[in-house]
C-alpha positions as CSV (number, residue, x, y, z in Angstrom):
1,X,-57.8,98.1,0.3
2,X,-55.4,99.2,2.9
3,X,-57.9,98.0,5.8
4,X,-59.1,95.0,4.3
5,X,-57.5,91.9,4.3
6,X,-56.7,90.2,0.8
7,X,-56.3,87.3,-0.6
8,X,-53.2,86.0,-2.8
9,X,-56.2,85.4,-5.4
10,X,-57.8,89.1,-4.9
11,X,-54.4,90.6,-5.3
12,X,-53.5,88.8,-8.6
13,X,-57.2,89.3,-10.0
14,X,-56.8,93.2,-8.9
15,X,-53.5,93.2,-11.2
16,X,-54.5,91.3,-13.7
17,X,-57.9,93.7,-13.9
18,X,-55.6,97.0,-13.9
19,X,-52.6,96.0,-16.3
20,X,-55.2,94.9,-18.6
21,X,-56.8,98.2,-18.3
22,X,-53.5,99.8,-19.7
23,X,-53.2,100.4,-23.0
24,X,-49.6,101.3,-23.2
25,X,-49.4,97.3,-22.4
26,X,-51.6,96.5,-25.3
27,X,-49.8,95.5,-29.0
28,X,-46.4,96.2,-28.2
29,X,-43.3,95.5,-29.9
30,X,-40.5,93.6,-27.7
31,X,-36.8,93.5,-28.7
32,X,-34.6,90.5,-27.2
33,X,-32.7,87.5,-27.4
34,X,-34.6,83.9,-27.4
35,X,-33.7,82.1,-24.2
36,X,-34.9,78.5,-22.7
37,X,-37.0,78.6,-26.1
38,X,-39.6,74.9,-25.5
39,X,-42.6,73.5,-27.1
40,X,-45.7,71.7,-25.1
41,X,-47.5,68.9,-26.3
42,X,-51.0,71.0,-27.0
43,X,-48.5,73.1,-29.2
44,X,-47.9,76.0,-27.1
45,X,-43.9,77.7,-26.7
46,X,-42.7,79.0,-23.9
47,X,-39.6,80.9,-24.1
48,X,-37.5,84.5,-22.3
49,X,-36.9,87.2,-24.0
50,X,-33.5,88.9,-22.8
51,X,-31.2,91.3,-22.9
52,X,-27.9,92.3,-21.0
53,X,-29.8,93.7,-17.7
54,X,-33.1,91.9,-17.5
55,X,-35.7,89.3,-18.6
56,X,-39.3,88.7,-20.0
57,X,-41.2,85.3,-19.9
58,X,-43.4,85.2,-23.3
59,X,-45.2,82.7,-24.9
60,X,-47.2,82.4,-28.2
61,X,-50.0,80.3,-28.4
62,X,-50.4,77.4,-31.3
63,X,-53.2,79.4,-33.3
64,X,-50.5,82.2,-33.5
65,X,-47.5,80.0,-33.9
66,X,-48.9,78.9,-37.0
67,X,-48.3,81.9,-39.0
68,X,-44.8,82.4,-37.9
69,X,-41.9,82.5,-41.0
70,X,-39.2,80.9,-39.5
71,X,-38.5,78.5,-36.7
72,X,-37.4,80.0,-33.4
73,X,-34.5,78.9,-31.8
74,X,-32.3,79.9,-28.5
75,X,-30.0,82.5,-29.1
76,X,-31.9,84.2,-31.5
77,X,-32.2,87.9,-31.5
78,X,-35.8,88.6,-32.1
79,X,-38.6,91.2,-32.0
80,X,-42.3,90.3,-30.6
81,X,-45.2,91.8,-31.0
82,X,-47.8,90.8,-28.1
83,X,-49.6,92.3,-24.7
84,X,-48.5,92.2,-21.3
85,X,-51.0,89.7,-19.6
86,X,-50.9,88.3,-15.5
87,X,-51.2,84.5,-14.9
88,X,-53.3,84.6,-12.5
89,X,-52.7,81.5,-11.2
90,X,-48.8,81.2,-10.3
91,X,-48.8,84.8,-9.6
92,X,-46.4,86.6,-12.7
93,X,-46.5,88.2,-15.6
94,X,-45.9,87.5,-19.5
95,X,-45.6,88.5,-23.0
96,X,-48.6,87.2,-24.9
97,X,-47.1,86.9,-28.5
98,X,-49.0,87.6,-31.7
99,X,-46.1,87.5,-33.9
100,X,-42.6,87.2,-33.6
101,X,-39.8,88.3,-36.4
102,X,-36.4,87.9,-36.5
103,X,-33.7,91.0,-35.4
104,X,-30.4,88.9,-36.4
105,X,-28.7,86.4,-34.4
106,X,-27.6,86.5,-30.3
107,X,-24.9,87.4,-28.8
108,X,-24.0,83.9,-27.9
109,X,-24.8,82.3,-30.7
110,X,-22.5,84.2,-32.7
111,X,-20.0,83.5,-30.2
112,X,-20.7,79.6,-30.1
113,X,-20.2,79.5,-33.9
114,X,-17.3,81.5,-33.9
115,X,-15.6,79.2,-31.2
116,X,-17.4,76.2,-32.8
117,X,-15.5,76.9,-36.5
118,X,-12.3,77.7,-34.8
119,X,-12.0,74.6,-33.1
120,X,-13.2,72.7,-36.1
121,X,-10.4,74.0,-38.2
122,X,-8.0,72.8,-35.7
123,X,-8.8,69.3,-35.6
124,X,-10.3,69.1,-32.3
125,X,-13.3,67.8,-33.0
126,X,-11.6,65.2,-35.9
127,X,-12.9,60.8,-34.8
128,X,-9.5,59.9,-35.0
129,X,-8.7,61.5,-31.5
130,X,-11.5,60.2,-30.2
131,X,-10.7,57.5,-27.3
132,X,-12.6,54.6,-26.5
133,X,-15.1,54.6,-24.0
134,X,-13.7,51.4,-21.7
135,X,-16.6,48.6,-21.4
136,X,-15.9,47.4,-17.6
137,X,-14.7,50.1,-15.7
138,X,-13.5,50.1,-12.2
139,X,-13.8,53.9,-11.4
140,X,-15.2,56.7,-12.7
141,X,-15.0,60.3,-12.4
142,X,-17.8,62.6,-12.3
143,X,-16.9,66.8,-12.9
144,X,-20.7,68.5,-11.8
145,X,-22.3,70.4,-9.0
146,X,-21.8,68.3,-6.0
147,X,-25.4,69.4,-4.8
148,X,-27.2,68.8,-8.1
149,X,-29.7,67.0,-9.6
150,X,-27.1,65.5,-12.4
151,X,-24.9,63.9,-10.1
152,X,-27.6,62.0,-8.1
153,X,-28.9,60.8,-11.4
154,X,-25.4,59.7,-12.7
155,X,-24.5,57.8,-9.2
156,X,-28.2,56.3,-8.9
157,X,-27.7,54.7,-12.1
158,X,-24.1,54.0,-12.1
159,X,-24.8,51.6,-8.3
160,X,-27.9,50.2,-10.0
161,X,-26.3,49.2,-13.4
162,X,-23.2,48.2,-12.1
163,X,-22.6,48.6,-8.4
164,X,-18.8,47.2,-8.6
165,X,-17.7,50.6,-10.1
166,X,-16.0,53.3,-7.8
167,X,-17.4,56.7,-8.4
168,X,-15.3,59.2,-8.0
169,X,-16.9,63.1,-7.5
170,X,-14.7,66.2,-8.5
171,X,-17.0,69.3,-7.4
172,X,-17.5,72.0,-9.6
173,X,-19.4,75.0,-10.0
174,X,-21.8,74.6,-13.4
175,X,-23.0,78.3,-13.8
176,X,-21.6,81.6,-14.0
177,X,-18.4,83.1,-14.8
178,X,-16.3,81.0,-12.3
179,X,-17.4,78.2,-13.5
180,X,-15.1,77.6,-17.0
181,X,-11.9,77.9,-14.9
182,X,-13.4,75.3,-12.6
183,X,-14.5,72.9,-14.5
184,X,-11.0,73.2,-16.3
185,X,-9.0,72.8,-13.3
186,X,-11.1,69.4,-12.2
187,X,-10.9,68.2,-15.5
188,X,-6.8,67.8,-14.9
189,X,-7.3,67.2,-11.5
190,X,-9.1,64.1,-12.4
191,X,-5.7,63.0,-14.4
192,X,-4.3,62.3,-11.3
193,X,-6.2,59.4,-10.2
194,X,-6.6,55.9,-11.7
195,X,-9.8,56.6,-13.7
196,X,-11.1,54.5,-16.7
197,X,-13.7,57.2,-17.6
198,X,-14.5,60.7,-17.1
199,X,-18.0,62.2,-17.1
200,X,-18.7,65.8,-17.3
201,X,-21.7,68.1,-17.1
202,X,-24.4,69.3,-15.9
203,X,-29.0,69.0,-16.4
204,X,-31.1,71.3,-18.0
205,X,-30.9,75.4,-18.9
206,X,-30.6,78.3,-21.0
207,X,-27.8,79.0,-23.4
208,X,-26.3,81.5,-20.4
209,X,-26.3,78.8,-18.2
210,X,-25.0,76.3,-19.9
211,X,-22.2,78.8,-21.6
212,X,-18.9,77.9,-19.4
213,X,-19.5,74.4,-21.4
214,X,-18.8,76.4,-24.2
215,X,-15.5,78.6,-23.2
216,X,-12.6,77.4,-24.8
217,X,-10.7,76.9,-22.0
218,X,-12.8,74.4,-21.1
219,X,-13.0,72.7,-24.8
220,X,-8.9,72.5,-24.9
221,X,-8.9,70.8,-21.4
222,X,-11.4,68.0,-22.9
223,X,-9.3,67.5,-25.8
224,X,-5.6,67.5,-23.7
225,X,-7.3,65.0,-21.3
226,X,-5.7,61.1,-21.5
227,X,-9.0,59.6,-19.5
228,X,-11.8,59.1,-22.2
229,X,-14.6,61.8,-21.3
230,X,-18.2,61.3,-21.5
231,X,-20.0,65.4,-22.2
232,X,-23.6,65.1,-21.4
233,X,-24.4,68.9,-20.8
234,X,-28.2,70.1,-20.5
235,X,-31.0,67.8,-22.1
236,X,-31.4,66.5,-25.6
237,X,-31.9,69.4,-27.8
238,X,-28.9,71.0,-26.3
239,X,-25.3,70.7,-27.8
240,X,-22.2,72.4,-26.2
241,X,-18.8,73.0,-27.8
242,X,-17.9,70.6,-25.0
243,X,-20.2,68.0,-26.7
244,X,-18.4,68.2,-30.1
245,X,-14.9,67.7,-28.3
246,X,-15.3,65.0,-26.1
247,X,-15.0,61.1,-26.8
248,X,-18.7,60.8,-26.7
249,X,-21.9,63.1,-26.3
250,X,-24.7,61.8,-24.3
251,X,-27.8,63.7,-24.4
252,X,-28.5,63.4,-20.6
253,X,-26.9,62.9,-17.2
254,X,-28.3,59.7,-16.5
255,X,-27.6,58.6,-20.2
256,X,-23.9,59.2,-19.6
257,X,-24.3,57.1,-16.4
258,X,-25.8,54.1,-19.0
259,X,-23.1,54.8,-21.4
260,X,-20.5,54.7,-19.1
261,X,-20.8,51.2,-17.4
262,X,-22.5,48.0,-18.3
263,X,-26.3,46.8,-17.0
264,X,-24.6,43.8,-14.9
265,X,-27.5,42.0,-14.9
266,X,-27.3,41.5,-18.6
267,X,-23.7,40.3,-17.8
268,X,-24.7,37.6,-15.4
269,X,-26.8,36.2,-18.3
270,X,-24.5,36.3,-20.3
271,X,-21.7,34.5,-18.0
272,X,-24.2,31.9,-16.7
273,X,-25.0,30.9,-20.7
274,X,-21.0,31.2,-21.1
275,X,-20.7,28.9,-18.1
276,X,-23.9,26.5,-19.7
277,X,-22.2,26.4,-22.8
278,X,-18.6,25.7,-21.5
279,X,-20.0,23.1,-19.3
280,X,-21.3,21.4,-22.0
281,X,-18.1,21.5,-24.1
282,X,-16.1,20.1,-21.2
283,X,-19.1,17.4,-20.8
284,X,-18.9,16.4,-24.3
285,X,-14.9,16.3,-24.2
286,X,-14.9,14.4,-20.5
287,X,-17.3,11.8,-22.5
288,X,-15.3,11.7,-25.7
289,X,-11.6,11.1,-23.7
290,X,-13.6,8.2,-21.6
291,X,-14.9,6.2,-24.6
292,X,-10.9,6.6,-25.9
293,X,-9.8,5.6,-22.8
294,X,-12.3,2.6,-22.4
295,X,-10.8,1.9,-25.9
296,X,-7.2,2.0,-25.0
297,X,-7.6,-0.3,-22.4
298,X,-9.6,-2.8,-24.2
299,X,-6.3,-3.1,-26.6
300,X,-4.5,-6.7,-25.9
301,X,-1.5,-4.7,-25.6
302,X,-2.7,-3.2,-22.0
303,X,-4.0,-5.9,-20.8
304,X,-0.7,-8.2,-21.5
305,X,2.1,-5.5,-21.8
306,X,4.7,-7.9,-21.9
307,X,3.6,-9.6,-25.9
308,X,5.0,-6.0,-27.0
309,X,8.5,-7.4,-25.2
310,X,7.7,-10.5,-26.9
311,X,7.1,-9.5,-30.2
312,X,10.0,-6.9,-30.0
313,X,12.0,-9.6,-29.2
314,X,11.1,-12.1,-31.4
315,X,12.0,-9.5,-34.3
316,X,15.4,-8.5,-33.0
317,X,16.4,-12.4,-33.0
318,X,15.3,-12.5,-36.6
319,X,17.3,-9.2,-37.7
320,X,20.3,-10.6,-35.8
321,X,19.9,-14.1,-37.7
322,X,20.0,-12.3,-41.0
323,X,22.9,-9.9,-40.0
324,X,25.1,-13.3,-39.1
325,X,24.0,-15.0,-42.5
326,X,24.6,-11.8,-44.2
327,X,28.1,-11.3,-42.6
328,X,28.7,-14.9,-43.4
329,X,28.2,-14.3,-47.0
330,X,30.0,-11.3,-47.8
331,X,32.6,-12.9,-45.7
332,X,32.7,-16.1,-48.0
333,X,32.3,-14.2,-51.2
334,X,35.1,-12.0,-50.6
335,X,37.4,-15.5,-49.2
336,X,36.4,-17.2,-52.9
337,X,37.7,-14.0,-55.0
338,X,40.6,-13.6,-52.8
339,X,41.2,-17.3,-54.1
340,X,41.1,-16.6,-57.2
341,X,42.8,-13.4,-57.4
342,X,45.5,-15.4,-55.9
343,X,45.9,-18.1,-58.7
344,X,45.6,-15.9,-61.3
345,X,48.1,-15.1,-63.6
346,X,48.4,-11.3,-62.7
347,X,49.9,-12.3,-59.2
348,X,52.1,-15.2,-61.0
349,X,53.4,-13.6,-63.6
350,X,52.4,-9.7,-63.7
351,X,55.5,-8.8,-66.1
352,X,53.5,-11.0,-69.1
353,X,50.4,-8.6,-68.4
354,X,53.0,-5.4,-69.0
355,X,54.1,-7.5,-72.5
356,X,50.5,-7.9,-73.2
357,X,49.8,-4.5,-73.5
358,X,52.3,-3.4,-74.8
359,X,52.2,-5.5,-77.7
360,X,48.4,-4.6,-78.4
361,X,49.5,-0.6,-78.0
362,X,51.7,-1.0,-80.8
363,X,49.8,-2.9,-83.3
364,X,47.5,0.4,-83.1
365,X,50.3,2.4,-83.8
366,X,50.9,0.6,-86.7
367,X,47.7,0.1,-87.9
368,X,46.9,4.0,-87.4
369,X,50.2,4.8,-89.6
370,X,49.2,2.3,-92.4
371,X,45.3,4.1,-92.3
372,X,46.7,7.6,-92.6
373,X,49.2,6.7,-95.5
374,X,46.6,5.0,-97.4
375,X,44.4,7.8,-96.8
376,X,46.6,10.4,-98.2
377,X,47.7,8.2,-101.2
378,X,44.0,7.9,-101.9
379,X,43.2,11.4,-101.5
380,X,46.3,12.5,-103.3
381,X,45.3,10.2,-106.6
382,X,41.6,12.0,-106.4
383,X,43.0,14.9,-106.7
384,X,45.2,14.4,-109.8
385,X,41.9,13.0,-111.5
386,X,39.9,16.1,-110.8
387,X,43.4,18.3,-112.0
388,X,43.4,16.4,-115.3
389,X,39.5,16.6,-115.9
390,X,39.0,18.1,-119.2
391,X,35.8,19.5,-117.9
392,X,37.6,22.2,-115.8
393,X,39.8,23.1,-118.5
394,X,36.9,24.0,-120.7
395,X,34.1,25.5,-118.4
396,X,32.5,27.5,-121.0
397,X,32.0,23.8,-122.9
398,X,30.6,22.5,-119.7
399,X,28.2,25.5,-119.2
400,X,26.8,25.4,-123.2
401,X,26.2,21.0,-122.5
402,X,24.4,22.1,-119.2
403,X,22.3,24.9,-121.0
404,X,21.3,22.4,-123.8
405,X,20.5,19.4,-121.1
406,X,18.5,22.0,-119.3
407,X,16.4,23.1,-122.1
408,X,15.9,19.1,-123.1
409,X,14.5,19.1,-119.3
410,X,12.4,21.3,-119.8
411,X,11.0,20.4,-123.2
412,X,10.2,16.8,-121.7
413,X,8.6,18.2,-118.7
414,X,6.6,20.7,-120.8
415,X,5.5,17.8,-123.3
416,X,4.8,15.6,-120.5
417,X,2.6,17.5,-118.8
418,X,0.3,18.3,-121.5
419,X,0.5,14.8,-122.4
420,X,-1.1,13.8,-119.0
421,X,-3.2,16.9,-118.8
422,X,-4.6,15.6,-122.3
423,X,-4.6,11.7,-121.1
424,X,-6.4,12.9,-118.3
425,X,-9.1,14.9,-120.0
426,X,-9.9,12.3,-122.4
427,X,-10.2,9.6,-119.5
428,X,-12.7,12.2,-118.1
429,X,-14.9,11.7,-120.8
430,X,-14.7,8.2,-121.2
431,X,-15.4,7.9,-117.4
432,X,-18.3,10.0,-117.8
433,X,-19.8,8.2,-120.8
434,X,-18.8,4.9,-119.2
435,X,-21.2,2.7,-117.4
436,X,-18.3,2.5,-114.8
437,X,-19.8,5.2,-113.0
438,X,-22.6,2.9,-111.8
439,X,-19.9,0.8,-109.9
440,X,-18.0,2.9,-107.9
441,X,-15.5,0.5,-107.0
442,X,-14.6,-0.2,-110.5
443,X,-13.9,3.6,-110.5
444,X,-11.8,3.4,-107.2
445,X,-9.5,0.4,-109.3
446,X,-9.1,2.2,-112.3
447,X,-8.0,5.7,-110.8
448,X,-4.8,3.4,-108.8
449,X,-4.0,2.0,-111.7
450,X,-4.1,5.7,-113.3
451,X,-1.9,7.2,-110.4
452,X,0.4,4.4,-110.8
453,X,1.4,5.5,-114.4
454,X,1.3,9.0,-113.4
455,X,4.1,7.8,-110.8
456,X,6.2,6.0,-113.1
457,X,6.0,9.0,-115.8
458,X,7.2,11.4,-112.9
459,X,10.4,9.0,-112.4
460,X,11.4,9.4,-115.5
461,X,11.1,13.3,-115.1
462,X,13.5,12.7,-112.2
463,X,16.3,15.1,-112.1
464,X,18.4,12.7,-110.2
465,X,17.9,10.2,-113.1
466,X,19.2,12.8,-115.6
467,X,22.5,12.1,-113.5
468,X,22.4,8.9,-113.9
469,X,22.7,9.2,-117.8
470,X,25.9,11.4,-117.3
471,X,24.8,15.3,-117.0
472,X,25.8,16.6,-114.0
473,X,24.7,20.2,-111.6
474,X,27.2,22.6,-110.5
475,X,27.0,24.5,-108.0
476,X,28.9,27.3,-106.1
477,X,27.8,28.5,-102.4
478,X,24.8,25.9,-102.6
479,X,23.0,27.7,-105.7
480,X,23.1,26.1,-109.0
481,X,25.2,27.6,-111.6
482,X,23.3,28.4,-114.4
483,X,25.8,30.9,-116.0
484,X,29.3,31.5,-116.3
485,X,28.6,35.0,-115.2
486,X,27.5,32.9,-111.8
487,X,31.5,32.5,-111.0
488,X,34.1,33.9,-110.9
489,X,38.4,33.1,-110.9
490,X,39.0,31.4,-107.7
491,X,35.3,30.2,-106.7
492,X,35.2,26.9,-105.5
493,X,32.3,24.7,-107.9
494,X,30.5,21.3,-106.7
495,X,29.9,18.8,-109.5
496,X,27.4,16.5,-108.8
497,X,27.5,13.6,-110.5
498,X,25.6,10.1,-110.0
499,X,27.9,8.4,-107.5
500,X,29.5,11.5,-106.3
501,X,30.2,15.1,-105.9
502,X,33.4,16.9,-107.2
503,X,35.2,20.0,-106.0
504,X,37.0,21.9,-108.1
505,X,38.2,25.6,-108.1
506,X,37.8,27.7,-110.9
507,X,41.3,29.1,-113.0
């Protein structure tokens, strides 16, 4: 081999021959971590197998992939079984996977759900500290590598979308260990200019290289920042602790860029149908204050201004007349009752008005003396009638008449009722073995007649007539005395009688 001369193709087929050749390459068992794990459209996955020193590409074919257990995700720590094979083609080496099964989680990933929880706890990643993303900004600030792909992407589209935007580009290293504190200190340095948004990140990787997005240094500057910030850190698939903090996650560089301003072109539509629309208003209101105008002017009262002085004036002269008639009036009125008041008798002679009066003032008095005098006298003889009524020096006499008028009462009112009860049972049965039932009207006649007698028998059960034939009710405190356990010395008693009541007192 030394003296021939090779080609790139002999030396890749003489590896590929040799490592295939040796068995110790054959069914071996891998340990590592899952790195820049993605899946092809024929169904094939290509991932890196890693650990703190070194790296292994691998990849496990879709007829394998088929039996695996579990899903396989970055970060994972994993053990695969598979043979060392050469690609001839591109000129390295990889792990052909049969199986894979899981060895517990990364490194990183336990450190990326440890931060992830903390941060959580503490509110950081909570919507209601989440700014708003401004719609027309004026300049924005991009934190990336000045030299890569992301920030050619975000400006490209920024200038196409909507080229009146400043961009403003704070340099930062994206990868490695220096980059955290970077990306930290650009992030406040940023603060310091006018920006309306603030875009941060970086394109495609493993979890290694995307992990300064993740240090909390960086997370706490997002959250601290006033300008709204925009993360859009790897591709789709990938989420950063950065992502959960800021305002809003876009899952690409250039999707930032379209989140961050507006397409323009979509704004000149909409201004030039604003401006149609507008036009049309002020066309419509033009025509409307014309045909008001034309109006206006056609009124008599343009075209001959001066009948409004006309008419005014006309209508002053007419309030004017009626003010000097008015005036005129009152003015008259008031000379006839001065007249008047002059001849009368109050002016002539007011010392006859005084007499007047006083005359009338004391026939009152008088008359007032001779009513009270007459009303005592009266009073006084009333009450030496009721002093020398028998009936109060006797009550017990008075209560046995009473009992024996009450029982009488009663007696009539028991015998009258069954009396009509009777008189009406047996004018039942002659109305129903009368013919009169065949004539309703005859019925109708005789009934009135009927409750006509039953009205004049009530009135002679009439309590008040029983007054009129000389009994009397007494009564002490408004209930009737039935008893002369009812009263007692001292009790006042009203006797009612038929043309009066009488109060006495009891001795």
């Amino acid at each position: 081999m030394e003296k021939e001369k090779l080609t790139v193709s002999q030396i890749n087929a003489y590896i590929k021959k040799r490592m295939s050749m040796d068995h110790g390459l054959k069914n071996i068992y891998v340990k590592g971590e899952i790195s820049n794990y993605k899946s092809y459209p024929r169904g094939h996955d290509y991932f890196t197998l890693k650990d703190e020193d070194s790296q292994l590409k691998a990849v496990i074919y879709n007829h394998r992939k088929r039996f695996l257990e579990f899903v396989p995700e970055n970060g994972m720590k994993v053990i695969v079984k598979g043979t060392i094979e050469v690609y001839e083609k591109n000129g390295y080496y990889q792990l052909k996977a049969n199986s894979i099964t899981e060895d517990g989680l990364g490194h990183y990933h336990i450190l990326f759900e440890k931060l992830k929880n903390k941060l959580k706890d503490e509110g950081l990643f909570d919507e209601k500290y989440k700014k708003e993303i401004p719609k027309y900004p004026k300049h924005i600030g991009v934190v990336t590598a000045s030299n890569g792909a992301a920030v050619k992407d975000i400006i490209t589209t920024i200038k196409r979308r909507y080229p009146l935007c400043e961009i403003l580009i704070f340099p930062s290293l994206v990868q490695g260990k220096q980059a955290a504190p970077q990306i930290t200190a650009q992030i406040k340095n940023a603060q310091k200019y006018d920006l309306d948004t603030l875009i941060i990140g970086r394109g495609g990787g493993s979890i290694e290289d995307l992990w300064p997005f993740n240090e909390e240094i960086v997370a706490r500057a997002i959250f601290e920042c006033k300008t709204p910030i925009i993360s859009a850190v790897g591709h789709e698939i990938d989420f950063t602790i950065a992502d959960f903090v800021a305002d809003l996650r876009a899952p690409t560089p250039t999707a930032a860029a379209e989140l961050a301003v507006p397409q323009i072109k979509e704004l000149k539509n909409n201004v030039n149908q604003l401006t149609r629309r507008a036009n049309k208003s002020m066309n419509k209101i033009i025509q409307d204050k014309k045909i008001n105008l034309n109006n206006i002017t056609d009124k008599q009262i343009i075209k001959n201004p001066e009948s409004i002085y006309d008419i005014k004036q006309m209508h002053l002269d007419h309030l004017i007349s009626n003010l000097n008639n008015f005036s005129k009036a009152i003015i008259s009125e008031n000379k006839n009752k001065l007249k008047i008041l002059e001849k009368s008798n109050i002016f002539k002679n007011p010392e006859s008005i005084y007499k007047l009066q006083k005359n009338s003032l004391e026939s009152l008095i008088n008359s007032l003396n001779y009513s009270s005098k007459n009303i005592i006298s009266t009073n006084k003889n009333k009450l030496k009638i009721i002093k020398n009524n028998t009936a109060l020096k006797n009550p017990k006499k008075i209560y046995h008449e009473k009992q024996i008028s009450l029982n009488n009462y009663i007696n009539r009112i028991d015998y009258s009722s069954k009396k009509i009860i009777s008189d009406n049972r047996n004018q039942l049965e002659i109305i129903k073995n009368s013919k009169i039932l065949k004539n309703p009207n005859e019925i109708k006649i005789r009934k009135q007649n009927q409750l006509l007698n039953e009205i004049d028998k009530l009135e002679i059960l009439n309590p008040l007539l029983t007054l009129k034939r000389g009994y009397s009710i007494a009564k002490s405190d408004d209930k009737v005395i039935t008893s002369v356990k009812d009263v007692k010395t001292g009790d006042e008693v009203d006797i009612k009688l038929n043309d009066g009541i009488i109060n006495t007192k009891v001795i």
